[in-house]
C-alpha positions as CSV (number, residue, x, y, z in Angstrom):
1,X,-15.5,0.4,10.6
2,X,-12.7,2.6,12.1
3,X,-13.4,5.0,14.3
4,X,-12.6,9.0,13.6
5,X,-8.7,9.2,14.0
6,X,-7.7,12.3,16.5
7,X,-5.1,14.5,15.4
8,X,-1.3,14.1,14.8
9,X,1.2,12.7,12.5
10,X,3.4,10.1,11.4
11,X,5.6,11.7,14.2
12,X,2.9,10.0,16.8
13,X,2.7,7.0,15.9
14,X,7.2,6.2,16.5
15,X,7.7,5.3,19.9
16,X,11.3,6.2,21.4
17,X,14.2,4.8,19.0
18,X,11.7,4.7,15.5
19,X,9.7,1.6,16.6
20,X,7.1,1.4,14.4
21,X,3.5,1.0,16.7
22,X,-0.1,2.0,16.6
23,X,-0.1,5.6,17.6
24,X,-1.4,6.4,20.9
25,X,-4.2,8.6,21.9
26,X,-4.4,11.9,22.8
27,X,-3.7,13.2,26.6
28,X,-7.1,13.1,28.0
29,X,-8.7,10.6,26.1
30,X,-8.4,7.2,28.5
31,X,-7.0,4.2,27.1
32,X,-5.5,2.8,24.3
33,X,-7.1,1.4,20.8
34,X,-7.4,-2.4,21.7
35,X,-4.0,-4.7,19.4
36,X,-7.2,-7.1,18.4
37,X,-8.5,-4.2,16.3
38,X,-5.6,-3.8,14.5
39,X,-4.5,-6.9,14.1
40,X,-7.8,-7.7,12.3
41,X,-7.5,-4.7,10.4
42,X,-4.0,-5.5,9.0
43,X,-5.7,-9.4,8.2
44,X,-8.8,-7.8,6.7
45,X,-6.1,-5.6,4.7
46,X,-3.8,-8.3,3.7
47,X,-6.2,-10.5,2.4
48,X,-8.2,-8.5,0.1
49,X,-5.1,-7.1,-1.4
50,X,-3.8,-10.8,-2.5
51,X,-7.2,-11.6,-3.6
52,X,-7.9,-8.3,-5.3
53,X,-4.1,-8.8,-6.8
54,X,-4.6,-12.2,-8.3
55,X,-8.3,-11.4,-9.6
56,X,-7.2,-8.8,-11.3
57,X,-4.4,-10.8,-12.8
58,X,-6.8,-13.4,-14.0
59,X,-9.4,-10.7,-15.4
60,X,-6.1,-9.6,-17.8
61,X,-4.1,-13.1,-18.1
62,X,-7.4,-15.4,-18.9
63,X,-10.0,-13.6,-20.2
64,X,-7.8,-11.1,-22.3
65,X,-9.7,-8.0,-21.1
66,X,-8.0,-5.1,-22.7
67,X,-9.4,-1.9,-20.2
68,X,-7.3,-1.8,-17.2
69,X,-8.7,2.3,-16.7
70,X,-12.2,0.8,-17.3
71,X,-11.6,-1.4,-14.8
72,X,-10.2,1.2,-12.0
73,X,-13.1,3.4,-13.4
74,X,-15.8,0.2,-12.4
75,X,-13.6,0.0,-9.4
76,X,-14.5,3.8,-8.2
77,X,-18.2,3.0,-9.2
78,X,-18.7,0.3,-7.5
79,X,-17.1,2.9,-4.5
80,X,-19.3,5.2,-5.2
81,X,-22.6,2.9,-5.3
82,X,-21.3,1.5,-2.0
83,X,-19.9,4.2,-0.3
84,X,-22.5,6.5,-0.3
85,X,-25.6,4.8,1.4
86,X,-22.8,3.4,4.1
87,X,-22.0,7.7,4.9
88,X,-25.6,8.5,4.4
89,X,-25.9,5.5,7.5
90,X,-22.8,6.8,9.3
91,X,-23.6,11.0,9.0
92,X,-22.3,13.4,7.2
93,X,-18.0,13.8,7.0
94,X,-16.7,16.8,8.3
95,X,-15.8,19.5,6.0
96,X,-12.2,19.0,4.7
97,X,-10.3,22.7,4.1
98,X,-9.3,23.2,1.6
99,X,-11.3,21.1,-1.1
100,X,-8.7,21.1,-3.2
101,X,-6.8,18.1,-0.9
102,X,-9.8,15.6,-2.0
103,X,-9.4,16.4,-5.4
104,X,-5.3,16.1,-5.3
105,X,-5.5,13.1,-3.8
106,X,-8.1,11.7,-6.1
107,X,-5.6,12.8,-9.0
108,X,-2.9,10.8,-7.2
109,X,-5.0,7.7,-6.8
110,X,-5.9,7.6,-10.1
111,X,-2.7,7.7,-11.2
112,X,-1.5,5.0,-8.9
113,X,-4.3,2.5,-9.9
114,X,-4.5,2.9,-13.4
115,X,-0.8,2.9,-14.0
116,X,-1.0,-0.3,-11.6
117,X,-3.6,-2.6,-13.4
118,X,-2.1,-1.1,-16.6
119,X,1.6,-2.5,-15.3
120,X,0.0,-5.8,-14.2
121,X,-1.9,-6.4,-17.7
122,X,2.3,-6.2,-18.9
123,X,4.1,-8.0,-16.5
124,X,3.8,-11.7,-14.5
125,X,2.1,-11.0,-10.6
126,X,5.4,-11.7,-9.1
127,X,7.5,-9.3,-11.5
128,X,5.0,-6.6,-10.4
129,X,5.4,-7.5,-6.8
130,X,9.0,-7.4,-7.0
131,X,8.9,-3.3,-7.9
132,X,5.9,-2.9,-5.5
133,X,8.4,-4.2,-3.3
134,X,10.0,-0.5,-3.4
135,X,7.5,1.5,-1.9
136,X,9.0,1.8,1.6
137,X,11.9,3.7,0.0
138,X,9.8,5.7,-1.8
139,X,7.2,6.6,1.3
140,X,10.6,7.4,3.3
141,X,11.9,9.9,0.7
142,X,8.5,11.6,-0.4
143,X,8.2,12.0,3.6
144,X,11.2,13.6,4.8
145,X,10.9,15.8,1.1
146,X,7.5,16.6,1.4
147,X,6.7,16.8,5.5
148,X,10.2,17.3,6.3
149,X,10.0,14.4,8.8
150,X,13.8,13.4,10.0
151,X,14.5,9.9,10.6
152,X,17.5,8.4,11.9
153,X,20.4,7.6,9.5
154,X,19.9,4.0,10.2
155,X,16.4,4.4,9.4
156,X,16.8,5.0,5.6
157,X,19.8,2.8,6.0
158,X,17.4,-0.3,6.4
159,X,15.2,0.3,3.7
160,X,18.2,-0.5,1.8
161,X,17.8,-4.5,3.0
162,X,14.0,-4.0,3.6
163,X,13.2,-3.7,0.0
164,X,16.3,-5.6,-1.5
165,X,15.1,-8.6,0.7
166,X,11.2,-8.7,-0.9
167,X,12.7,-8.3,-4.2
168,X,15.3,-11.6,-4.0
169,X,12.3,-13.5,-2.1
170,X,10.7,-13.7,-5.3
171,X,13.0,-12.9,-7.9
172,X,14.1,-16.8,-9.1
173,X,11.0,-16.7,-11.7
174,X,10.4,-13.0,-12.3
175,X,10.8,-12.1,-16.1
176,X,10.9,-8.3,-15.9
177,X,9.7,-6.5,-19.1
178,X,11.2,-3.0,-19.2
179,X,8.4,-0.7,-20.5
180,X,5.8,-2.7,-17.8
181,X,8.4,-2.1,-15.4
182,X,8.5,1.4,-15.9
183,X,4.8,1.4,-15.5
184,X,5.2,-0.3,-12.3
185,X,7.7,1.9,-10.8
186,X,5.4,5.0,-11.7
187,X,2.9,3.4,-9.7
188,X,5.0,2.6,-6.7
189,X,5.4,6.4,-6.5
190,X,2.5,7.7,-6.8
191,X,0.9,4.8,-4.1
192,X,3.5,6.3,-1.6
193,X,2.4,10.0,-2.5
194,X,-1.4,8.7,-2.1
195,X,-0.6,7.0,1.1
196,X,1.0,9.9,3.1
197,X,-1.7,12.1,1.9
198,X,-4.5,9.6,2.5
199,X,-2.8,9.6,6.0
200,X,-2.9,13.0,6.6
201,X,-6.7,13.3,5.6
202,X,-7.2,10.3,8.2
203,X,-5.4,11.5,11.4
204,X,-5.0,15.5,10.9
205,X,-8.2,16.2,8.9
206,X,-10.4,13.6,11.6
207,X,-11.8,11.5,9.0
208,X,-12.8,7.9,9.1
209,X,-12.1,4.9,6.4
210,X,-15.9,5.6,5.2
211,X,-16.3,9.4,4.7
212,X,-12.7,9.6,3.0
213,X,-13.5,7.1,0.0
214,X,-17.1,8.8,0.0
215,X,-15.1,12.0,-0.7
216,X,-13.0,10.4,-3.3
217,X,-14.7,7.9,-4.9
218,X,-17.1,10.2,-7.3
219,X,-13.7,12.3,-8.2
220,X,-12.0,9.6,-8.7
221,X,-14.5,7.8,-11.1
222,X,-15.1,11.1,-13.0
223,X,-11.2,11.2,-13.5
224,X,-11.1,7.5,-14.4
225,X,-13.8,6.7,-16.7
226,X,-13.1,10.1,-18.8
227,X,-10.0,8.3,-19.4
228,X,-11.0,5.4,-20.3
229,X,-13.5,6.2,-22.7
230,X,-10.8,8.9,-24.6
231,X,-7.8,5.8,-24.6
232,X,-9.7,2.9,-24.4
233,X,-13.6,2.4,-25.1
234,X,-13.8,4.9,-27.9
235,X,-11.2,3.7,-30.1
236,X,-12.6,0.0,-29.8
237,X,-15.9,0.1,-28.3
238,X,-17.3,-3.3,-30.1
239,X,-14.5,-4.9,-27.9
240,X,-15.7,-4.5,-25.2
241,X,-19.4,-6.1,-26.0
242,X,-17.7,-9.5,-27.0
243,X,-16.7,-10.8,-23.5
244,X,-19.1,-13.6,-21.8
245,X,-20.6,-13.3,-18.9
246,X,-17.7,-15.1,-16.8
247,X,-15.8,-12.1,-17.4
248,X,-18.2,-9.7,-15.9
249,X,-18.8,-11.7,-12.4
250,X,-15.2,-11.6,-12.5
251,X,-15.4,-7.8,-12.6
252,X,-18.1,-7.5,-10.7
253,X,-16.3,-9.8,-7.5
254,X,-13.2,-7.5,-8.4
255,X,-15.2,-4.0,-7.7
256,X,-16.4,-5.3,-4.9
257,X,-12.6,-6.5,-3.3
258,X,-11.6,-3.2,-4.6
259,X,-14.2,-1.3,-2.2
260,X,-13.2,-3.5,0.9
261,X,-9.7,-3.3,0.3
262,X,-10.3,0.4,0.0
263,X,-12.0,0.6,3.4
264,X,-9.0,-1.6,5.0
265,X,-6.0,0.3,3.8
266,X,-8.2,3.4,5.1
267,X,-8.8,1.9,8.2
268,X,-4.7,0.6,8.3
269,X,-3.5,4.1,7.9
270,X,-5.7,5.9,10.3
271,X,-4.5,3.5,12.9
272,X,-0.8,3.4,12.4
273,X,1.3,5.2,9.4
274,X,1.9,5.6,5.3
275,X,5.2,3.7,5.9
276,X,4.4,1.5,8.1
277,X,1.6,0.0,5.9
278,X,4.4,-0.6,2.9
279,X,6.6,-2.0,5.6
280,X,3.8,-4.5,6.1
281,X,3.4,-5.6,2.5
282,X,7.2,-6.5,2.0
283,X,6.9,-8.4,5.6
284,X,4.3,-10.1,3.5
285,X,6.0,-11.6,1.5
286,X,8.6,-13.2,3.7
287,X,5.7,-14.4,5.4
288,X,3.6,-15.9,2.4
289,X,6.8,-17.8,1.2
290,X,8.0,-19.6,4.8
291,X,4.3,-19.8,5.3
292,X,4.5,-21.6,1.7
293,X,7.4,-23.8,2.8
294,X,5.7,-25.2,5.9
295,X,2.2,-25.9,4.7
296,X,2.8,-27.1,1.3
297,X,6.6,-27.8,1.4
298,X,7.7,-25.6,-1.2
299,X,11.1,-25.5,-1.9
300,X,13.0,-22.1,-2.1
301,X,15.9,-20.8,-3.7
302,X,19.0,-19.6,-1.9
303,X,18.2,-16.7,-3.2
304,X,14.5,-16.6,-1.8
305,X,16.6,-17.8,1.8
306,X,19.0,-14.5,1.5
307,X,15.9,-11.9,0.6
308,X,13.7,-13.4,4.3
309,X,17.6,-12.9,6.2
310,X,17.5,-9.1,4.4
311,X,14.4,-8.0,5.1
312,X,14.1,-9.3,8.4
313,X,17.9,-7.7,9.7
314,X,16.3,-4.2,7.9
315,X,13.3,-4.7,9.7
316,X,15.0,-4.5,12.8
317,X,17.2,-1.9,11.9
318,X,14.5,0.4,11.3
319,X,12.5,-0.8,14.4
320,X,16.1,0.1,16.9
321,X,18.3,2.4,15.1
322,X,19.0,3.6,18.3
323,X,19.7,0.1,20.1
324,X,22.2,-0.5,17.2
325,X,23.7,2.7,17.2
326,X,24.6,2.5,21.1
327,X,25.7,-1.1,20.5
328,X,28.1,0.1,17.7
329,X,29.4,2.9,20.0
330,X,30.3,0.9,22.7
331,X,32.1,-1.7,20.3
332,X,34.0,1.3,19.1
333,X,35.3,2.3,22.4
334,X,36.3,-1.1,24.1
335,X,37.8,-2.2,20.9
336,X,41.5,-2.7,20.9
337,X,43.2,-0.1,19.6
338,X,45.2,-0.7,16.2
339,X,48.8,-1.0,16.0
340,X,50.9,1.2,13.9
């Protein structure tokens, strides 16, 4: 699992010029975390989010099942039944101050799933990728509102391309459906608010990927299943008896991806930053469609071809604002000067 983050920000983990890199340790502690441990991490994270994504799609799309908060609720139970014995293995947390920061960000997360699954039982998986595709703005916003972090102009510059680019990579087939898109862009939100909060439990409050869904996981459910039982079970309970079993291992392998990917995106934050891990999704997809084209010779739009130039070129904007910026201001002063 990952280790107990020392303390610092998102401040810590930009090297000179906004590069986005794991954040180094502390003066006094010798060496640095090991790239193999993150890369694995981001892998681990990556791939339990597609396969967490599409099961959940098929859970809604195939089987017609109607309780997307009873599903987040079983999600946070399935947390709870896991998390638990793996703390009681690993010791007790230490003591977050003041409570009330679990409990916020359990209000948050809630939110953020619920409105989610309830989005993606509306709207194809690739429509609802497409306004996931936004978080980066959002996380950049929230931050500099929020923490008052200030980033270079160049910086929120790119995450004009950045999420323009993962929206034309897969917007030939997308067929948006307003109040599901709505939905979706509620829960884009609220995952940036839950990320730079779960980020600042992880790094300042010295918490590890374990103890922080132990600490949410029984709020969460409590928050989650009330809700579901009030909109959902109680006003048609017998529905929920008629589903076959099929269904319910589907649910069942669907809690348990939700607890690993959970853990990863825990263990993803405490080892580099809330933006940085919604950077990483949109550099997903550019990846999963070239990786698409090569292995399975998938043919792609021009429009697919224009949104992998975008969000590369804001990727490296937001990686060297400051390389740019010196560029641009020599180009300015050797340029020949205009004639009147």
């Amino acid at each position: 699992m990952c280790p107990r983050c020392p303390g610092g920000d998102e401040a810590a983990m930009m090297a000179a010029g906004g590069t986005l890199r794991p954040r180094r340790p502390d003066q006094g502690q010798p060496g640095e975390r090991p790239p193999l441990r993150l890369v694995l991490t981001v892998a681990a994270w990556l791939g339990t989010g597609t396969a967490l994504a599409g099961l959940n799609k098929w859970i809604f799309a195939a089987h017609g099942f109607r309780y997307p908060l009873l599903l987040s609720s079983l999600h946070m139970l399935a947390a709870v039944a896991l998390g638990y014995p793996l703390g009681w293995v690993r010791g007790p947390p230490p003591p977050v101050r003041p409570r009330a920061r679990i409990y916020l960000l359990s209000l948050t997360f809630c939110g953020s799933v619920a409105l989610g699954n309830l989005g993606l039982s509306l709207v194809p998986l690739d429509a609802a990728q497409a306004v996931h595709a936004t978080a980066p703005l959002a996380t950049l916003l929230l931050s500099a509102l929020l923490r008052g972090r200030r980033h270079h102009p160049l910086q929120y510059a790119a995450m004009g391309p950045v999420c323009a680019g993962a929206v034309c990579s897969i917007a030939g087939g997308v067929r948006f459906h307003q109040p599901g898109g709505c939905v979706l862009l509620a829960a884009t939100v609220l995952r940036a608010l839950k990320s730079l909060q779960q980020s600042l439990l992880l790094q300042e409050g010295r918490l590890d990927a374990v103890s922080l869904l132990c600490l949410t996981a029984l709020p969460s459910f409590c928050l989650l299943f009330g809700a579901a039982v009030a909109l959902e079970v109680a006003p048609a309970w017998q529905g929920v008896l008629h589903y076959d079993g099929s269904l319910w291992g589907c649910v069942l392998l669907s809690c348990l991806g939700s607890v690993l990917y959970n853990l990863a995106s825990f263990c993803v934050l405490s080892l580099t930053s809330a933006l940085t891990i919604h950077l990483l999704g949109n550099i997903t997809v550019v990846g999963n469609l070239l990786l698409s084209r090569l292995l399975f010779g998938s043919r792609l739009s021009a429009l697919s071809y224009l949104g992998i130039a975008l969000t590369l070129a804001g990727m490296f904007m937001y990686q060297q604002p400051q390389l740019i910026a010196r560029r641009w201001a020599v180009w300015l002063q050797h340029r020949p000067p205009r004639h009147q």
